[in-house]
C-alpha positions as a Markdown table, in Angstrom:
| # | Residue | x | y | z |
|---|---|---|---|---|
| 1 | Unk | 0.0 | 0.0 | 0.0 |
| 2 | Unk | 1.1 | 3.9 | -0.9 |
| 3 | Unk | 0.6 | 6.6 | 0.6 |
| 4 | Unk | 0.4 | 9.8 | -1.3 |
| 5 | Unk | 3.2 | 12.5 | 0.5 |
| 6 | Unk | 5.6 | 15.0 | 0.3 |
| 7 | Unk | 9.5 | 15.0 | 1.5 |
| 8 | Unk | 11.2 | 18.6 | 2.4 |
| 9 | Unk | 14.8 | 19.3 | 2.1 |
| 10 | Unk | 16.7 | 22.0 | 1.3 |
| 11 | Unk | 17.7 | 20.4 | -2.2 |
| 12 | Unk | 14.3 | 20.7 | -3.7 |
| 13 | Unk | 12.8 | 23.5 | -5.3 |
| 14 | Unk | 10.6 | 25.6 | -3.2 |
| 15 | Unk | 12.2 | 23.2 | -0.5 |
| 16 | Unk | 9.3 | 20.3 | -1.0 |
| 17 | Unk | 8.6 | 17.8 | -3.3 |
| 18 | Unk | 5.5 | 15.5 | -3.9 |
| 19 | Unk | 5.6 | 11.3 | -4.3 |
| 20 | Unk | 4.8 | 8.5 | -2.4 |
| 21 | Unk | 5.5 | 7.1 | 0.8 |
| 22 | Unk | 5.8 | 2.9 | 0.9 |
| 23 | Unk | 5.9 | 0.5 | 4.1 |
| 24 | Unk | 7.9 | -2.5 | 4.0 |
| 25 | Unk | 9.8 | -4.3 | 6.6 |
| 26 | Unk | 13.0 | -2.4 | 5.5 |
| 27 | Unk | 11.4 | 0.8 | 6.6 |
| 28 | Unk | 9.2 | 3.8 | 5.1 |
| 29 | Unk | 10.1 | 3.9 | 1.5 |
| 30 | Unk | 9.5 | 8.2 | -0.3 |
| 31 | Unk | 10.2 | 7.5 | -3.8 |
| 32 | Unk | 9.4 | 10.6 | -5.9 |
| 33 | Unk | 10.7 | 11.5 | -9.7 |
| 34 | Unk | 14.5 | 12.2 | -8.2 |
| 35 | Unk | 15.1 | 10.1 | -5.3 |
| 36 | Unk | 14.4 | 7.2 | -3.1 |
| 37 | Unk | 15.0 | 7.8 | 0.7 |
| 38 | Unk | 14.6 | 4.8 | 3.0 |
| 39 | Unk | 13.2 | 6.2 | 6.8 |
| 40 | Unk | 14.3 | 3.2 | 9.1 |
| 41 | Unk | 11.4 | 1.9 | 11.6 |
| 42 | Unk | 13.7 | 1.9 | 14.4 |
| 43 | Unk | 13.4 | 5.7 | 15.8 |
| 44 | Unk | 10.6 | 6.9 | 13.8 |
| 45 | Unk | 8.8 | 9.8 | 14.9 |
| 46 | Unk | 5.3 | 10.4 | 14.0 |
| 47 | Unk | 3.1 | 13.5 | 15.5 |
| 48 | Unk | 0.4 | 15.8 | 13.8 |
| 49 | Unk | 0.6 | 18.9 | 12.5 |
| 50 | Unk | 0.1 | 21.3 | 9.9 |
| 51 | Unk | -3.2 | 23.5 | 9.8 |
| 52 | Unk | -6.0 | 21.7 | 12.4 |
| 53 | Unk | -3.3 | 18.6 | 12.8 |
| 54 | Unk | -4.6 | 17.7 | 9.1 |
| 55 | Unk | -0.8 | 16.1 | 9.0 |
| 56 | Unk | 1.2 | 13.3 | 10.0 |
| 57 | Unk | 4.5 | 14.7 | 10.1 |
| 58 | Unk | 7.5 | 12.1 | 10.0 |
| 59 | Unk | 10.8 | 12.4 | 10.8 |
| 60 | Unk | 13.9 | 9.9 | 12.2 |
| 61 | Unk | 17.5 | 11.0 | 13.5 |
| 62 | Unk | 19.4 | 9.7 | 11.2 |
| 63 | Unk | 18.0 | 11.3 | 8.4 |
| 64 | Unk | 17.9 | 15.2 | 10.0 |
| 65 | Unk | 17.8 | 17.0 | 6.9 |
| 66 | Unk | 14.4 | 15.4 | 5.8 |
| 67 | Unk | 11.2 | 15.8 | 7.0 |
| 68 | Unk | 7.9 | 14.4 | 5.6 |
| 69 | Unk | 4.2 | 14.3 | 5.6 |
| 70 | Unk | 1.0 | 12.8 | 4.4 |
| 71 | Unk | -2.5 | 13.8 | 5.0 |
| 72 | Unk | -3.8 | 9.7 | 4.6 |
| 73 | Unk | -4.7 | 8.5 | 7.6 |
| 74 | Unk | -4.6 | 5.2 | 6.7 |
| 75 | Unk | -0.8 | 5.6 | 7.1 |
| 76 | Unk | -1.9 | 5.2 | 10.8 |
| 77 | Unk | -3.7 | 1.7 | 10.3 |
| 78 | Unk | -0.8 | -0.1 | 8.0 |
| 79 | Unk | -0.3 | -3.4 | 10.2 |
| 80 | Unk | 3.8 | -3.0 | 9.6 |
| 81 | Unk | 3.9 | 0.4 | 11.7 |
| 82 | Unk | 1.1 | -1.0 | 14.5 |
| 83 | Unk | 3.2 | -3.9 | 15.2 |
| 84 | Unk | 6.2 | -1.9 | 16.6 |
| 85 | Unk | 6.1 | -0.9 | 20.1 |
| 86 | Unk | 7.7 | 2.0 | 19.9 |
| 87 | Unk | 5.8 | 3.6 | 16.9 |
| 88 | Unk | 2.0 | 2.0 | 18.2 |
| 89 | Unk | 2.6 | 4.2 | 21.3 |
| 90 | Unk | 3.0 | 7.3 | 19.0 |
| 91 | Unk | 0.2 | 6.4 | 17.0 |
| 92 | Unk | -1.8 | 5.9 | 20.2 |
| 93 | Unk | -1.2 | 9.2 | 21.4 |
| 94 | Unk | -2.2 | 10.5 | 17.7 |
| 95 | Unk | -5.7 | 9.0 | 17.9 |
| 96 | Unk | -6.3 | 10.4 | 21.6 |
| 97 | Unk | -5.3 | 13.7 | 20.2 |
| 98 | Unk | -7.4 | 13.2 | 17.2 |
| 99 | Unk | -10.3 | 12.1 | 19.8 |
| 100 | Unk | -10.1 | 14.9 | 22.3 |
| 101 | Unk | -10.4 | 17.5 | 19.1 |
| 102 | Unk | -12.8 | 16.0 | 17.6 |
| 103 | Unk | -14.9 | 15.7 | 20.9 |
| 104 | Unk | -14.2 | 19.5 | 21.7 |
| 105 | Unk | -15.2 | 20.7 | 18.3 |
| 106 | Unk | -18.5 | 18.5 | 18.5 |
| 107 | Unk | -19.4 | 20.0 | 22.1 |
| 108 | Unk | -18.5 | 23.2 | 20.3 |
| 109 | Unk | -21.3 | 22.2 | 17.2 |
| 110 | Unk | -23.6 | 20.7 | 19.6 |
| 111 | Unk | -23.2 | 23.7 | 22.4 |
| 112 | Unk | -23.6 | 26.1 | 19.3 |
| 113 | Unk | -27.0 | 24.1 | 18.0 |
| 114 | Unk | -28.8 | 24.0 | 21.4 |
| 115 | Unk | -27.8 | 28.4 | 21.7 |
| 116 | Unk | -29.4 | 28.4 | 18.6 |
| 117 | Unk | -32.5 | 26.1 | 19.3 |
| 118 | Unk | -32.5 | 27.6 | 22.4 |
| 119 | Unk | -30.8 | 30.9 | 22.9 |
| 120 | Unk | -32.7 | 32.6 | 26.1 |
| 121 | Unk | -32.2 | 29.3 | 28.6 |
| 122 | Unk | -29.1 | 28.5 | 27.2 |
| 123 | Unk | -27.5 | 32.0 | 27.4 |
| 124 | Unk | -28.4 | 32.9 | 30.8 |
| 125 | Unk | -27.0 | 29.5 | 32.0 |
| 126 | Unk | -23.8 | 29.9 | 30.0 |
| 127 | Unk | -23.7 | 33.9 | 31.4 |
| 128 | Unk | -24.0 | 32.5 | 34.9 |
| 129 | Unk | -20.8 | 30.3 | 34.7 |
| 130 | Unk | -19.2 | 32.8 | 32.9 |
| 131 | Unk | -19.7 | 35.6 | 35.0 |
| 132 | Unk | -19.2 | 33.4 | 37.9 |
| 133 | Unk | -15.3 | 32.8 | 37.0 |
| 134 | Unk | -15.0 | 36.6 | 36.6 |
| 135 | Unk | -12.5 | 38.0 | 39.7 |
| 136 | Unk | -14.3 | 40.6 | 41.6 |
| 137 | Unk | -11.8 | 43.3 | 40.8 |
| 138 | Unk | -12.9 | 43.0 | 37.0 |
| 139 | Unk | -16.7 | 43.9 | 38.1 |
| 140 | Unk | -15.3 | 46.5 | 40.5 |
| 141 | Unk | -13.3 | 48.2 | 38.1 |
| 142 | Unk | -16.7 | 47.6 | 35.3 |
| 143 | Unk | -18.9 | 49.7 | 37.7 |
| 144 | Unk | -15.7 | 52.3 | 38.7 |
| 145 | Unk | -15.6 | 53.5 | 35.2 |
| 146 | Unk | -19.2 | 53.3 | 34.5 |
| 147 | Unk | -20.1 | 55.4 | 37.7 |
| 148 | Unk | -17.3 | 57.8 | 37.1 |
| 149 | Unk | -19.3 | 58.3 | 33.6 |
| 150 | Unk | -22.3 | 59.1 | 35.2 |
| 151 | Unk | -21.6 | 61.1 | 37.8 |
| 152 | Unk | -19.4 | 63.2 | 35.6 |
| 153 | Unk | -22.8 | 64.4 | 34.1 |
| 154 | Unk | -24.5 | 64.1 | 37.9 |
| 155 | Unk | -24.3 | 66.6 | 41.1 |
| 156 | Unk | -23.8 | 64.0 | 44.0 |
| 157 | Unk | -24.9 | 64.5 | 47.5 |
| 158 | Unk | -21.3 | 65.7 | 48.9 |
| 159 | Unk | -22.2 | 67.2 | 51.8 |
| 160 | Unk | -20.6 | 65.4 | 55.6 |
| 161 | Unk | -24.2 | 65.5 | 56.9 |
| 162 | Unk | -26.0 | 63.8 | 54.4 |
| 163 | Unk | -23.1 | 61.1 | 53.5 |
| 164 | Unk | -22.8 | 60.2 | 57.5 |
| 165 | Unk | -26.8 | 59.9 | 57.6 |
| 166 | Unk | -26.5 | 57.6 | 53.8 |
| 167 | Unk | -23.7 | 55.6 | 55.8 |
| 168 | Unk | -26.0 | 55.3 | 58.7 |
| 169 | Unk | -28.5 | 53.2 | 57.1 |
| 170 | Unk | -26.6 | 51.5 | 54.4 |
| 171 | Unk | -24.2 | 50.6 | 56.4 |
| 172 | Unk | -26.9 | 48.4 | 58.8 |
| 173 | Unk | -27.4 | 46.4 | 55.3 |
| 174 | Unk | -23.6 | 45.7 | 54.6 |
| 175 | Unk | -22.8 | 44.5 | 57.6 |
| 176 | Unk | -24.7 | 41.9 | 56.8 |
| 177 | Unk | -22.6 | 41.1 | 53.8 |
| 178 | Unk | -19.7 | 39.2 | 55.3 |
| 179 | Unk | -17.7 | 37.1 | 52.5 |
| 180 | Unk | -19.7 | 39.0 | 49.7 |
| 181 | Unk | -16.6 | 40.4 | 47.5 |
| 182 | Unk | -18.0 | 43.8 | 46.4 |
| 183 | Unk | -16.9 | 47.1 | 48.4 |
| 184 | Unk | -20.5 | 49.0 | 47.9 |
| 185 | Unk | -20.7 | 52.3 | 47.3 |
| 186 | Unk | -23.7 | 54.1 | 48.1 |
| 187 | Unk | -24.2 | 57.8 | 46.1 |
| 188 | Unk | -27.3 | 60.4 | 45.9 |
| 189 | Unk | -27.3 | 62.1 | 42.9 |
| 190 | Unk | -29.8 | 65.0 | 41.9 |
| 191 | Unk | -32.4 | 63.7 | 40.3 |
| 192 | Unk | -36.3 | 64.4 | 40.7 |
| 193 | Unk | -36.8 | 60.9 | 38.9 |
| 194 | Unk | -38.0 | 58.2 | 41.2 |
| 195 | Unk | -35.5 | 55.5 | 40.1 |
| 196 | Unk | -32.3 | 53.8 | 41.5 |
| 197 | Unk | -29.5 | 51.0 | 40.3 |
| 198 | Unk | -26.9 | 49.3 | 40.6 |
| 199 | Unk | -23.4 | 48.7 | 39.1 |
| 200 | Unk | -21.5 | 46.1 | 38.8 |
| 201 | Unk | -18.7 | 45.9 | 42.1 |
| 202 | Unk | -21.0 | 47.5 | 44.4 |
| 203 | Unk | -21.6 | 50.8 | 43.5 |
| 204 | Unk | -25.3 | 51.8 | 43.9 |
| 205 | Unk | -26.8 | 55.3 | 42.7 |
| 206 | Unk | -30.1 | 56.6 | 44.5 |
| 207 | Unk | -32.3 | 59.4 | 43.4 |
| 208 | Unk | -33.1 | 62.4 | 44.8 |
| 209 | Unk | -36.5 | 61.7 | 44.2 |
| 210 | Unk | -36.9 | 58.5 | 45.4 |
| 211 | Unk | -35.6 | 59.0 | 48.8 |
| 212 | Unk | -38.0 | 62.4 | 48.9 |
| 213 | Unk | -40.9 | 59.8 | 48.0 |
| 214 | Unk | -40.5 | 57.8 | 50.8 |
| 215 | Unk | -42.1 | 58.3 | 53.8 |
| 216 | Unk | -40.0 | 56.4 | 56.1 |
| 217 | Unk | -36.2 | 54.6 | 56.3 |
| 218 | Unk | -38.0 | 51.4 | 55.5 |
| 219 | Unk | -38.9 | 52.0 | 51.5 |
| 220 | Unk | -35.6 | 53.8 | 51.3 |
| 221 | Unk | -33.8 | 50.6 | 52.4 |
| 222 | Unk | -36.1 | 47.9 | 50.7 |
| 223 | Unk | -34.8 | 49.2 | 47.7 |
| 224 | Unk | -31.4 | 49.4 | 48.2 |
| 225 | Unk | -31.3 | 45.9 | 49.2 |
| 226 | Unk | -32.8 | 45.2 | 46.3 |
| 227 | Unk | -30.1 | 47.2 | 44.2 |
| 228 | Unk | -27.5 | 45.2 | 46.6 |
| 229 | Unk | -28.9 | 42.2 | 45.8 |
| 230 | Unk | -28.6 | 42.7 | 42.0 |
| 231 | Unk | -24.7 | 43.2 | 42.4 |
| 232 | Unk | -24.5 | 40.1 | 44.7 |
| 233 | Unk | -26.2 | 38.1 | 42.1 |
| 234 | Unk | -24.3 | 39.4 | 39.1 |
| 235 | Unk | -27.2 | 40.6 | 37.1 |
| 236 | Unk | -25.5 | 43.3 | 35.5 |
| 237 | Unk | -22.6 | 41.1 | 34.4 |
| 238 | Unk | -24.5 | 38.4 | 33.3 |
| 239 | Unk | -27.3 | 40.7 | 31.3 |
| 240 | Unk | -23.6 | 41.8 | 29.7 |
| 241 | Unk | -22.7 | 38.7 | 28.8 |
| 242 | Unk | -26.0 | 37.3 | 27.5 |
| 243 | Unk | -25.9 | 40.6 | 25.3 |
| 244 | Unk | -22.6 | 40.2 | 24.3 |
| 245 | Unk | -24.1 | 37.2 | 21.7 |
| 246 | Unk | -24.0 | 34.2 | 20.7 |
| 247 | Unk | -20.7 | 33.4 | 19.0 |
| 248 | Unk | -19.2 | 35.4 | 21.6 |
| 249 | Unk | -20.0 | 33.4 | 24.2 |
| 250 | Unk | -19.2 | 30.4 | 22.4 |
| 251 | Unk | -16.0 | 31.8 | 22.3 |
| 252 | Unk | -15.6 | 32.8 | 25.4 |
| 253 | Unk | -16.2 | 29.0 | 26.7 |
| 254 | Unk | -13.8 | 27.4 | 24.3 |
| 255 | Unk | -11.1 | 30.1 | 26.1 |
| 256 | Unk | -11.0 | 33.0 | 23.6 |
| 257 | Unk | -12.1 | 35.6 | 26.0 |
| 258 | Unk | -11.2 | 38.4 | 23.6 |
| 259 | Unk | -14.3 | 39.5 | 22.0 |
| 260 | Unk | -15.9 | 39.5 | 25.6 |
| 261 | Unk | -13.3 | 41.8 | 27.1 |
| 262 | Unk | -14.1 | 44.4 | 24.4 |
| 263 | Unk | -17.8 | 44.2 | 25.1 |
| 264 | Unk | -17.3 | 44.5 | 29.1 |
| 265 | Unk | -14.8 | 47.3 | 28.4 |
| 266 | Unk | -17.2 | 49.5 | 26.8 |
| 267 | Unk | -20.4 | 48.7 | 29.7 |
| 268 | Unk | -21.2 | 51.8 | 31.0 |
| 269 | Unk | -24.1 | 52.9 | 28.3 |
| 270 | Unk | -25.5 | 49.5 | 28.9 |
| 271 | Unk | -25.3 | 49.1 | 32.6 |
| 272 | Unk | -26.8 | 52.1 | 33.4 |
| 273 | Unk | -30.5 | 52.1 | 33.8 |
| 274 | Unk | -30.3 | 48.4 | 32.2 |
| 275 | Unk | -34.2 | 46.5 | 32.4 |
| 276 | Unk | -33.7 | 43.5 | 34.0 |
| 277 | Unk | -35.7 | 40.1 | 33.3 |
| 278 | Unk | -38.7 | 39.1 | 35.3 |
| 279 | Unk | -36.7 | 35.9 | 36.8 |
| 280 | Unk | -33.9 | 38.8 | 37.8 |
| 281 | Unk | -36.1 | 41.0 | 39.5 |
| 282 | Unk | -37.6 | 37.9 | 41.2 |
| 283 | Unk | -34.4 | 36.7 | 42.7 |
| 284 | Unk | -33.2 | 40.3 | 43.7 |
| 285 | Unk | -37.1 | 40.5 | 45.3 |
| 286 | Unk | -36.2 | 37.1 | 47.3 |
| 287 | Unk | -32.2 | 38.1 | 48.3 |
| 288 | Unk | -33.4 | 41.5 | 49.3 |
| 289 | Unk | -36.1 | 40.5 | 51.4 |
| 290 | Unk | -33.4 | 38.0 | 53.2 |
| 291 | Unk | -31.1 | 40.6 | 53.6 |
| 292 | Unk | -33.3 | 42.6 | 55.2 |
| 293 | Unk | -34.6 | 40.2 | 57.1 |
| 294 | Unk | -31.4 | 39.4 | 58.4 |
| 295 | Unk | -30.7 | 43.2 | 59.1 |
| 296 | Unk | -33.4 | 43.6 | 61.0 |
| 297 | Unk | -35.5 | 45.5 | 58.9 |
| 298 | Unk | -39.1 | 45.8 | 58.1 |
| 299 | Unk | -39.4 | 44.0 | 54.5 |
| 300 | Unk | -43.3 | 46.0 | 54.3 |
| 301 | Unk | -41.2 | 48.6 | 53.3 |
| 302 | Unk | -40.7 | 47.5 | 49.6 |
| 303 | Unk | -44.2 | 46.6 | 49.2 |
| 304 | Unk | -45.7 | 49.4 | 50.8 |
| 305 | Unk | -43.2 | 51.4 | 47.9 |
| 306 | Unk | -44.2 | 49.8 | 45.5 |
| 307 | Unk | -47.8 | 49.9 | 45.9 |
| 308 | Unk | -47.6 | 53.9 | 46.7 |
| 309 | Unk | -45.9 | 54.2 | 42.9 |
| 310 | Unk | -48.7 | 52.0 | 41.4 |
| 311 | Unk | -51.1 | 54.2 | 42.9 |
| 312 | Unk | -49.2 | 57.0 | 41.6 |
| 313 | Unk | -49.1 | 56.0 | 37.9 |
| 314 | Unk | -53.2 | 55.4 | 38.2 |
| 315 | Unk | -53.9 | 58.8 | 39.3 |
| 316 | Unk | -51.8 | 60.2 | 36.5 |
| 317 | Unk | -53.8 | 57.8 | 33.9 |
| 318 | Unk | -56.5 | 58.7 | 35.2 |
| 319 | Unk | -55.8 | 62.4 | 34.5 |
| 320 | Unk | -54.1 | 62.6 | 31.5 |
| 321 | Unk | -54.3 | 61.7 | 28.2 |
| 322 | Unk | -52.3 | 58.4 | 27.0 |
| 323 | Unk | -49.8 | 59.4 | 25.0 |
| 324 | Unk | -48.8 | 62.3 | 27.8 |
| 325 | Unk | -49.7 | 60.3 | 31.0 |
| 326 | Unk | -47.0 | 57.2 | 29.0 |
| 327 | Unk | -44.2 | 60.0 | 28.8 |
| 328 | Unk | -44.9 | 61.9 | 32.2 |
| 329 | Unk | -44.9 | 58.0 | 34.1 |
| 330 | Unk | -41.4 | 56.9 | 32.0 |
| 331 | Unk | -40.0 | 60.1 | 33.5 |
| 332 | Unk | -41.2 | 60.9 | 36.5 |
| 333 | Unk | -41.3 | 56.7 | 37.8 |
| 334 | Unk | -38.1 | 55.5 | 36.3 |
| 335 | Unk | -37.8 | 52.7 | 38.7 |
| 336 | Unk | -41.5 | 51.0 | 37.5 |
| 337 | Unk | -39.7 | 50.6 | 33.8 |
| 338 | Unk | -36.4 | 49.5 | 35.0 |
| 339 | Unk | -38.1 | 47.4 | 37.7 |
| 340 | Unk | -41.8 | 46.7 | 36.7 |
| 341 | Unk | -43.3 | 46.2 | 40.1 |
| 342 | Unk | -46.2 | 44.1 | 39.1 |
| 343 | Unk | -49.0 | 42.6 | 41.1 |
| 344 | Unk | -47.4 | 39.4 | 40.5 |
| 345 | Unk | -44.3 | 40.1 | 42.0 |
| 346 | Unk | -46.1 | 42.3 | 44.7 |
| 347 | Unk | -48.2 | 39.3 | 45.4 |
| 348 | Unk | -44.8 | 36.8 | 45.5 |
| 349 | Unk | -43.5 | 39.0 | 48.2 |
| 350 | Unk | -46.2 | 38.9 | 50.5 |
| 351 | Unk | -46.1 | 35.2 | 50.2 |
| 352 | Unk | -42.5 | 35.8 | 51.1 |
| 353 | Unk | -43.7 | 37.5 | 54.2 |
| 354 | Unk | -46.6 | 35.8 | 55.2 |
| 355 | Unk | -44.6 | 32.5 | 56.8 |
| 356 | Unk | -42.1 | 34.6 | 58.5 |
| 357 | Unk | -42.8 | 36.0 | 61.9 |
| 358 | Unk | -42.9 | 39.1 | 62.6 |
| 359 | Unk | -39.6 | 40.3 | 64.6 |
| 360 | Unk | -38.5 | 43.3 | 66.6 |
| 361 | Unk | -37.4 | 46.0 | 63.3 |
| 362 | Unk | -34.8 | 48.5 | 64.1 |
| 363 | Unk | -36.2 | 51.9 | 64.4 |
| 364 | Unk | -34.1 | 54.2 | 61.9 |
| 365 | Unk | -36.8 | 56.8 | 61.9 |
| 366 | Unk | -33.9 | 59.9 | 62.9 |
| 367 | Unk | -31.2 | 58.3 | 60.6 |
| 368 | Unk | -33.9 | 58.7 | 57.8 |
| 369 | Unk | -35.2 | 62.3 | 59.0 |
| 370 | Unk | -31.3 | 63.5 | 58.7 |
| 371 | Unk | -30.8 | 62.1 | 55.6 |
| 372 | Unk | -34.0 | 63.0 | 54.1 |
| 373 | Unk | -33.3 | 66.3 | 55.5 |
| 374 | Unk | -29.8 | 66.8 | 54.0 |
| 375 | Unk | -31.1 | 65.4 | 50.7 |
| 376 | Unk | -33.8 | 68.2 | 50.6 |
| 377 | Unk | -31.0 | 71.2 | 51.2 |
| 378 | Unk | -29.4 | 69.4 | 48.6 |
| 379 | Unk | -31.7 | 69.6 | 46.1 |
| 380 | Unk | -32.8 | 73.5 | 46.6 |
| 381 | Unk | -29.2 | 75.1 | 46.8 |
């Protein structure tokens, strides 16, 4: 049996030359239209290579000048090279090689077809892992550089008064946070919108508005452990990440995480006031309402906020015109479109609360009076 192949010296032009390659018990035989060069058994080398290992490259000592190839497989199969010890252990290793990338690049084809079949299950999942095998330091520095983008355009709450009453209540949440990785950051910035969010690494914005809304420490806070609760969770990241595409994230599994570094570089337009899906918003419902559960704070307070903006957007329904009443709601209640507070998910928190007993709530009713207090100077210098 022949093997079509090519030998590679110095000697020929272009430095290669095509023929045929020949097993016989004196050896490999290359006999092309100059030459025949005899490759002994004893020493032979065989590996893949070339583009994709589509090549068996073969070499031996005593012959260094030479090299040769062939892209027949069958070279692998000829009973003369299999019965050698030496050579069946190289052409063992070949067809593990051969096995382990052809088994990665169907995972790749089948991982690829089931994204496609299936892109919203299967990208979320995939996000997850990925996002879960980011260092923290990559989200911190993600929400640094989109928060310093904001606030560039924002007037933040810098006065000692109102950031020692911010730290005050905040602070009764993050204590709670042992072993979390995220060093929050908690900013009010002027704006009559009733909305707030969260960054990826911990920082957390709050509206002027908002905290003006509220009409005690409790509503103030049940947000913000929600917001907490998104970083925690990695929403942001792995909304990022699910954005980022398809192929991307493909890539990003196989190792290539390229294409995904340039997408997270370039967050900030997308982070900030991202929508969330319904099964985020649920599981930042649930995380918050532990958290504040385990700070001693009265969970009511998100539902009671909740249900006072509901009532809100009615009244202005009622009043006004669609079309108006739809632009004067998107601006005035940011936090219903970035967080649609639905009956359902008013309803699921309830449940929440209804098995739990009731337990003795810390009373921040001066920590919120100061803040609220510094927030409104704030707002009228």
């Amino acid at each position: 049996m022949t093997y079509q192949a090519h030998a590679f010296h110095d000697k020929f032009q272009k430095g290669r030359i095509s023929g045929v390659l020949e097993v016989t018990n004196q050896g490999l035989i290359f006999t092309c239209e100059r030459e025949k060069v005899i490759i002994p058994i004893d020493n032979l080398s065989l590996v893949l290579g070339g583009a994709s290992n589509r090549l068996i490259l073969i070499s031996h000592p005593g012959l260094p000048d030479y090299s040769f190839s062939t892209s027949d497989r069958s070279l692998l199969n000829n009973p003369l090279l299999s019965s050698r010890h030496d050579v069946r252990s190289q052409i063992g290793a070949i067809r593990h090689h051969r096995f382990l990338h052809t088994g990665v690049t169907i995972t790749a084809f089948a991982l690829l077809v089931l994204l496609l079949a299936s892109p919203f299950f299967f990208m979320d999942s995939l996000a997850r892992i990925i996002a879960a095998r980011l260092p923290a330091d990559i989200e911190v520095q993600i929400g640094e550089k989109s928060f310093a983008q904001y606030g560039f355009k924002h007037d933040i709450l810098e006065s000692e008064e109102g950031k020692t009453a911010l730290s005050s209540l905040t602070s009764v949440l993050t204590d709670q946070l042992a072993g979390e990785p995220y060093p929050f950051h908690f900013y009010v910035v002027s704006d009559p919108n009733i909305n707030a969010f969260a960054l990826p690494g911990g920082y957390v914005v709050i509206n002027t508005g908002l905290i003006l809304a509220a009409d005690n420490a409790e509503e103030v806070l049940g947000v913000v452990a929600h917001e907490i609760s998104h970083v925690c969770e990695q929403h942001g990241i792995r909304h990022l990440i699910s954005s980022a595409g398809i192929f991307l994230v493909v890539q990003t599994v196989l190792g290539d995480v390229s294409g995904l570094a340039a997408v997270l570089a370039d967050a900030a337009p997308m982070l900030i006031n991202q929508e969330y899906s319904r099964e985020f918003e649920n599981e930042a419902d649930e995380k918050g309402y532990q958290l504040l559960r385990a700070s001693k704070i009265d969970p009511h307070g998100l539902i009671t906020f909740f249900e006072k903006l509901i009532l809100e957007e009615k009244k202005i329904l009622e009043k006004l015109g669609n079309e108006q009443a739809v632009k004067l709601i998107t601006n005035t209640f940011s936090f219903l479109s970035t967080h649609p507070a639905t009956g359902e998910r008013i309803n699921h928190l309830k449940t929440l609360m209804s098995g739990e007993p009731r337990s003795d709530y810390r009373d921040l009713s001066d920590e919120f009076a100061k803040l609220k207090k510094s927030v409104s100077e704030f707002v009228t210098q």
